[in-house]
N, C-alpha and C positions, 0 to 999 in steps of 0.2 A: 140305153139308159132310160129309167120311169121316174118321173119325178113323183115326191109327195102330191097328195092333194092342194094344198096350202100354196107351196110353190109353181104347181103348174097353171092354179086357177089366178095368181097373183102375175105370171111371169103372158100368159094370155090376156090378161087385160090390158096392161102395158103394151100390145104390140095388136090391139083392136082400139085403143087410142090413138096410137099414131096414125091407125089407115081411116080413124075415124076425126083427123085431125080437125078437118074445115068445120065437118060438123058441129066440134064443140067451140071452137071460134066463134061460132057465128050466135052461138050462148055465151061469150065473155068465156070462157074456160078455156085455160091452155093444156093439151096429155102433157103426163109427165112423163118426164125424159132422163130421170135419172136413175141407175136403179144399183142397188149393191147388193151385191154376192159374197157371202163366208159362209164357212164351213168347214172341216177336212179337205184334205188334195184328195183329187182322181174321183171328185162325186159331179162333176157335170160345171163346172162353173165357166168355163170356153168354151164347154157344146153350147149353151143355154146362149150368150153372146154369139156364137158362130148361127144360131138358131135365128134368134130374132133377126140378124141383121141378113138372113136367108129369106125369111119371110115378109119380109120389109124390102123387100130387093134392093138394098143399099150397102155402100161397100162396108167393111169391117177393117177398121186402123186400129193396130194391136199394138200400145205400149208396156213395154218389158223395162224392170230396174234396171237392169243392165246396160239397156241401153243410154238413160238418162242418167243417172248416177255418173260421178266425177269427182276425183280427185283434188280438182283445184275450184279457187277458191271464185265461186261468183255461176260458174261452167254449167251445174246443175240447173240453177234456175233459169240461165239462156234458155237450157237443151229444153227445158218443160216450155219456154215462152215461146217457141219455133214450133213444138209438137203443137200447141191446141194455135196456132196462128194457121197450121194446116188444113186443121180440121172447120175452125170457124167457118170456112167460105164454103163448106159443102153439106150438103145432107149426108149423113153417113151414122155409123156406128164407132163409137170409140168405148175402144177396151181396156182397161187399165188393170196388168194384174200384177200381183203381189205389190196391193195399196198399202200395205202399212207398213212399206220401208222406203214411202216416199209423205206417209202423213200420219206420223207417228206424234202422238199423245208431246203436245209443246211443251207440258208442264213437268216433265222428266226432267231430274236435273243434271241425270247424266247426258244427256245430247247438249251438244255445241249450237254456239248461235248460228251460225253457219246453216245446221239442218233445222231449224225453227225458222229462219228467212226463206229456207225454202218452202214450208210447210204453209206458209204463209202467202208465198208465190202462187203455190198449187190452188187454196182454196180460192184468189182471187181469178185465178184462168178459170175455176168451175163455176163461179157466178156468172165469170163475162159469156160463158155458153151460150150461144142461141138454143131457142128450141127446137130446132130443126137436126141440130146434135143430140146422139139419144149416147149418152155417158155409163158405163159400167164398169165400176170398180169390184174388182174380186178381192178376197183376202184368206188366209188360212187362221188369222189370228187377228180377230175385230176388235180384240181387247185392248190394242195396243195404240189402234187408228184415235187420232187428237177427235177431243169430242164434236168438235166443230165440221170438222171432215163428215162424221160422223150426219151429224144434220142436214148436209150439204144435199141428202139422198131421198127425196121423197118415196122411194118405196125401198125395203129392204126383205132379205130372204136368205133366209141359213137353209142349209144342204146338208143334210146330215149322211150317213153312211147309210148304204139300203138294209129295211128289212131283209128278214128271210124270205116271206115270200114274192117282195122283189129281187132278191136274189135269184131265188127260183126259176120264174119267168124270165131275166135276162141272160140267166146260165142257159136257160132252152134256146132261147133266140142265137145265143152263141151257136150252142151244139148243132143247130140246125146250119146257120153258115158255114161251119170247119168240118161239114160232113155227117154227122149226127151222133158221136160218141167224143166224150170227153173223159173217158176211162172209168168214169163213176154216173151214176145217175143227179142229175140237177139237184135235185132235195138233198142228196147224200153230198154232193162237192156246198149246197150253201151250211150245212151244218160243220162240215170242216174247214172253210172259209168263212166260217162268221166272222162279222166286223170289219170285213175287209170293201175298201171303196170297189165303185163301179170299175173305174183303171184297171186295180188289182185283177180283180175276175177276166177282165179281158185279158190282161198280161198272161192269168194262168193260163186259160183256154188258148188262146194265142201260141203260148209256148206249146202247151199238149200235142196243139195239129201240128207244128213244124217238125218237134221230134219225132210224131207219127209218120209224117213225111218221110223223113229222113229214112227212118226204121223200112218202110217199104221200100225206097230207094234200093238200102242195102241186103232187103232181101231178095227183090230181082234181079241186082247184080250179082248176087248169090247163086240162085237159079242160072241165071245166063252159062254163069262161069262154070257149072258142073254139067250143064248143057253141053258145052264143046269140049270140054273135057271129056265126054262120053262118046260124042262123032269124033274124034281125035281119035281114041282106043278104038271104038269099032273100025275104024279106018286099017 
C-alpha cells in the first residue's frame, strides 16, 4: 500500500511526536494523540493503525462494533466504559473502527435516546484519554459521525482510492511476490481495475496466483498420470 503525500507526511509526524514526546514536554507542548481515518474500505485505514502502533512498539487494542454494540438497554455504554478503563492504564494504541456506528450525528431524529446516551458516553471516555493513549478512529462514512466526535480529533486524514500510477507500482510489488505474472501487465490490470481500493487489487492478484497454483497442480497430475499410464503399457 502507498499512501498520498498529504497522508503519509501528516500520518509520520504523529508518530515522530510521540517518539519525540519528552522533548516537547519539556516546551509545554503535549503530541497529539488522536488521529482519524475515513475514506472508502480496503484503502489502508488498519494498515496505517497496525503501522503506527509497529513503529511505536506498543500494543494495538482493536475495537469492533460488534463487539460493543447490545441489544439491551444501558449494556453498550458499560461495554465502551470497561473497553477504554483497559486501555487508560497502559501505553498503547487504540483502534476504533467503523466510528460512525458508535458516534453518529446526536441531532438525527431518527436515533433513539438510547444511542445519543451512548454517543455521549463515548465522547466523554475520549477526553478522559490520557496522552499516552495514541486513539484512532477509522470510518467509511464521516458524514454521518456527530460533530462533536468529529472535533474530538486533532489531526484528521481521508484515504482515498489509489491512483493509477499507484496502482501500478502496487500491482508490481504484487506481481513480484505471487511469482512475477498476474495474467496482464501492471499498467493494463490498473486501467481495468481503475477505482478499485488497495484490498481489491490484492484480492485480484491474490486470487490469480492461487488459481495459477491450482492450474499447475492439475497439470502435473496430468503429466504424472499419463506418465504411468505409458510404464504401465510398455510393461
Amino acid at each position: 500500500m502507498e499512501l498520498a503525500p498529504i497522508p503519509r507526511r501528516v500520518v509520520t509526524e504523529l508518530i515522530e511526536e510521540q517518539q519525540r514526546g519528552d522533548l516537547l514536554r519539556s516546551y509545554g507542548i503535549e503530541p497529539r494523540n488522536r488521529l482519524l481515518l475515513s475514506g472508502p474500505p480496503g484503502n489502508g485505514k488498519t494498515t496505517i493503525a497496525e503501522v503506527i502502533a509497529a513503529e511505536l512498539m506498543l500494543p494495538l487494542y482493536v475495537i469492533r462494533y460488534e463487539n460493543i454494540i447490545s441489544s439491551f438497554l444501558g449494556e453498550t455504554a458499560a461495554r465502551l466504559d470497561d473497553a477504554f478503563e483497559f486501555v487508560r492504564t497502559r501505553r498503547c494504541v487504540l483502534f476504533f473502527d467503523e466510528l460512525d456506528t458508535i458516534a453518529k450525528e446526536r441531532s438525527d431524529e431518527h436515533e433513539t435516546g438510547e444511542i445519543k446516551r451512548v454517543v455521549s458516553t463515548f465522547l466523554l471516555q475520549i477526553d478522559r484519554l490520557p496522552a499516552h493513549v495514541i486513539f484512532i478512529g477509522a470510518t467509511n462514512h464521516s458524514e454521518l459521525l456527530d460533530r462533536a466526535a468529529w472535533r474530538r480529533f486533532q489531526i484528521k486524514v481521508k484515504l482515498a482510492t489509489p491512483t493509477r500510477a499507484q496502482a501500478v507500482r502496487f500491482l508490481e510489488k504484487l506481481a513480484s511476490r505471487f511469482g512475477g505474472d498476474l495474467g496482464y501487465t501492471p499498467r493494463t490490470l490498473a486501467d481495468k481495475l481503475a477505482g478499485a481500493s488497495f484490498a481489491e487489487l490484492e484480492e485480484f492478484a491474490l486470487t490469480f496466483a492461487v488459481v495459477q497454483f491450482w492450474n499447475l497442480q492439475m497439470l502435473i497430475c496430468v503429466v504424472l498420470h499419463e506418465n504411468v499410464l505409458s510404464i504401465a503399457v510398455n510393461k
